[in-house]
N, C-alpha and C positions, 0 to 999 in steps of 0.2 A: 508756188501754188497760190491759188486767190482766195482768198480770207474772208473776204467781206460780200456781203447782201447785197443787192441794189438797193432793197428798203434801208438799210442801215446809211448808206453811201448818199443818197436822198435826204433822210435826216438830217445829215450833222452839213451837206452842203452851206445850208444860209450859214451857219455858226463857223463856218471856215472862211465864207465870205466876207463876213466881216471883222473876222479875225487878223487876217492878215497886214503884215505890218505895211502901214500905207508909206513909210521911208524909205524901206526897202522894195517897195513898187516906184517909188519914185525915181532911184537910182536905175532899177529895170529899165522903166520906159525913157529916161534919159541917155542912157548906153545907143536903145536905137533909135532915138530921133529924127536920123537924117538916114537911114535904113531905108533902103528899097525891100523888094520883097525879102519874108523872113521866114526860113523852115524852124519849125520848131520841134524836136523829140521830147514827149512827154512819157515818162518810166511810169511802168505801174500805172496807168491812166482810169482805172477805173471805168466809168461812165462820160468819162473827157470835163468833169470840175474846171483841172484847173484851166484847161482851154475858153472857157465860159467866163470863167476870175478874171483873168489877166487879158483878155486879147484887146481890150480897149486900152491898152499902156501899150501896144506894139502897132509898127505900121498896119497900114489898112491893110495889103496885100499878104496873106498868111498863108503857110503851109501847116498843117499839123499832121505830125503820125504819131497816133496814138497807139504806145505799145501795151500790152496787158496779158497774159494767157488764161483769159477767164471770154469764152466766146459770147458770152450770156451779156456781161456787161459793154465787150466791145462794141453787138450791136446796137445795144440801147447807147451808146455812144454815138455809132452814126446816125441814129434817126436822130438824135436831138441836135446833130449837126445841120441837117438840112436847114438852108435856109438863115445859115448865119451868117454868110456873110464871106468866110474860109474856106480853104479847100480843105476837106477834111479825109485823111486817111488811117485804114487801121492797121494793126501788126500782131499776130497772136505768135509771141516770143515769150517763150521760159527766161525773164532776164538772170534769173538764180544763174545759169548756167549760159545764157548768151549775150553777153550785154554788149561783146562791141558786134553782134549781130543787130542789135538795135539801134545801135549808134552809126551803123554803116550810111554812106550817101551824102549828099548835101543835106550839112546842118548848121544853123548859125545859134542855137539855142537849148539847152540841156534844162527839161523843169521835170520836177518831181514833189511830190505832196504828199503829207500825213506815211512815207514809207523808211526814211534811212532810220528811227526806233528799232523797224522789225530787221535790220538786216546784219550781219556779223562786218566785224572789225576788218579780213581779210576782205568780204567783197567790197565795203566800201572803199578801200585800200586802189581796187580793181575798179572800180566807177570813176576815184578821183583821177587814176592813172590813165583811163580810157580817154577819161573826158581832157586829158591835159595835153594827152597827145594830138591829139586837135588842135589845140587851141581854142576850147569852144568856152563861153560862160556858162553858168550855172546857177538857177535860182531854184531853193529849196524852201521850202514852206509845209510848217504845220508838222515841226517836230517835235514830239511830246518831251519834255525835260525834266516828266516824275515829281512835279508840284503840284499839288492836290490844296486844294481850302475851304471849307465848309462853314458856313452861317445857318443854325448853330451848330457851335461845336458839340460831337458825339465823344464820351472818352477813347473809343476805337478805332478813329480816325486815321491817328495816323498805324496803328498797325496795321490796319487793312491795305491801307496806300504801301506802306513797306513792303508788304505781302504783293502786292499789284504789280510795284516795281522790279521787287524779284525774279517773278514770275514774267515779266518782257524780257529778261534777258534770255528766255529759251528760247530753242529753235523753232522761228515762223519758218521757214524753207531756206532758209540763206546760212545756215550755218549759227551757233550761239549769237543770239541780238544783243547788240550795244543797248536797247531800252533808252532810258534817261540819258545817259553818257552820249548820244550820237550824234548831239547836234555840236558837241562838244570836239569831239574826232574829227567829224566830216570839215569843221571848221580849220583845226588843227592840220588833216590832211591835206587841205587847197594853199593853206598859207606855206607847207613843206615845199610845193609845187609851184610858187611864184606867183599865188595869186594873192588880190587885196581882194577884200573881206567887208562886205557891209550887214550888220545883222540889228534885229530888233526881235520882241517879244510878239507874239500872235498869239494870244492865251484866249480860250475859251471864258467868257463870263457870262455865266448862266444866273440868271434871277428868278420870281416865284410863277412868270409866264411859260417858262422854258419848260412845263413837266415833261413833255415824250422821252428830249436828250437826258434831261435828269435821271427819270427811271431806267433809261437803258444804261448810262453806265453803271449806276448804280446796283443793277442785275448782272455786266458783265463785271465790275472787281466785285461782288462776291463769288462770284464762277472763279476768277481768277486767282482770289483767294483761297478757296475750297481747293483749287488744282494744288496749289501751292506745299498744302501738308502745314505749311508753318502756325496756321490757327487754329485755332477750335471751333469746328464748325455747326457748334449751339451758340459760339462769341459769334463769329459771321451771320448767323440767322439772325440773332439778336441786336445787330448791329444794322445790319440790311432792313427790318420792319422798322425800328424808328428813324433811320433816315427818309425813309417812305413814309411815310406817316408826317414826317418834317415836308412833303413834298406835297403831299397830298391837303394840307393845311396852309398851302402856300407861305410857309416860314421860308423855305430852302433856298438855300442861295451855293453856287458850287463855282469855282474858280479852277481852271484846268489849263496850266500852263503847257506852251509848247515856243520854240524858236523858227524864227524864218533867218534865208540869209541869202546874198547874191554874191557870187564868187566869179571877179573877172581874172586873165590873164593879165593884166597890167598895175601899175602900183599906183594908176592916178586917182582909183576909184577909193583906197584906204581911208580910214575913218577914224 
């Protein structure tokens, strides 16, 4: 089931944009160099990001199916497709429960962004497995890794983030999430399955320009703390106002790590 806003999914776009690890785009776009046309399955696509991110590292000639079960986002996928350049298609698929329905067809390309956190240990078990029986690559990006850093530091800092992290590992729709641990797994599960492995960091770094993405997270781990039970939530209120207050003062500075990573079937790409 789909989680996110289009306003939130807007937001944090540029901050994902530039996030991303330019090493592990490098390897991407060197894989297909010499590629003729290229299908691409995008999981959980959102509003089509990372179609927008990455299509200038892949041949001219593209296919994209954007899979998602949120219709609302889909479309605003295809309008901002017009006129890109791609052929752009969409797929409103439950991947929770159909994934090699998603994967079905001509594909030379498996991406997904900012989702294997929210997904449990068994489906991504079921992703890696899908996607191997293929033979297809895979590039994953914008997986949060549960490193949180704040300038200045608050004494609650990191209980909140503990609390935060906890609290990913419950069920988004996929079964108990991996959270922090995923980029970990998902890495872990490709390497079981004969592939080599290229990763780097895409960590969010926000300075005292960045208010909007500041205050939103900010707003959602105290929600997610408050869900949590594990604090006290006059500590969370308490904690929530002078970090805001740090933001609104332009002190704040927040560092929000996450892992990217390209997972091919062969061992030439190992690193």
């Amino acid at each position: 089931m789909s989680q996110f806003s289009a306003d939130w999914l807007s937001l944090r776009e540029p901050y994902d944009v530039r996030a991303r690890n330019r090493d592990v785009l490098d390897v991407l776009g060197a894989r297909f160099v010499s590629h003729g046309p290229i299908a691409i399955v995008d999981l959980a696509s959102g509003t089509g990001a990372t179609s927008r991110a990455i299509s200038s590292r892949l041949p001219h000639q593209q296919i994209w199916r954007l899979v998602d079960n949120d219709p609302g986002l889909l479309a605003l996928a295809s309008s901002y497709a017009r006129g890109a350049g791609s052929d752009v298609v969409t797929a409103s698929i439950d991947i929770a429960r159909e994934i090699g329905t998603a994967l079905a067809g001509t594909v030379d390309l498996v991406t997904v962004s900012a989702l294997l956190d929210l997904v449990s240990a068994d489906w991504l078990d079921r992703l890696a497995t899908e996607i191997a029986s293929r033979g297809l690559p895979a590039y994953a990006a914008l997986t949060y890794d549960g490193q949180v850093s704040f300038e200045p530091a608050e004494p609650y800092d990191a209980t909140i983030i503990a609390a935060v992290n906890r609290h990913q590992r419950s069920d988004k729709g996929f079964g108990p999430a991996l959270g922090p641990t995923a980029a970990f797994k998902a890495i872990s599960c490709f390497r079981a399955l004969g592939y080599a492995i290229v990763q780097g960091a895409s960590d969010w770094s926000l300075g005292h320009n960045d208010t909007e993405l500041q205050l939103a997270l900010l707003d959602g781990w105290a929600a997610a703390a408050n869900e949590s039970g594990d604090v006290e939530p006059a500590e969370i209120g308490g904690w929530l106002r002078r970090r805001r207050e740090h933001v609104a003062s332009g002190r704040s500075s927040i560092r929000v790590g996450h892992v990217d990573f390209f997972a091919r079937p062969d061992a030439s790409a190992e690193r």
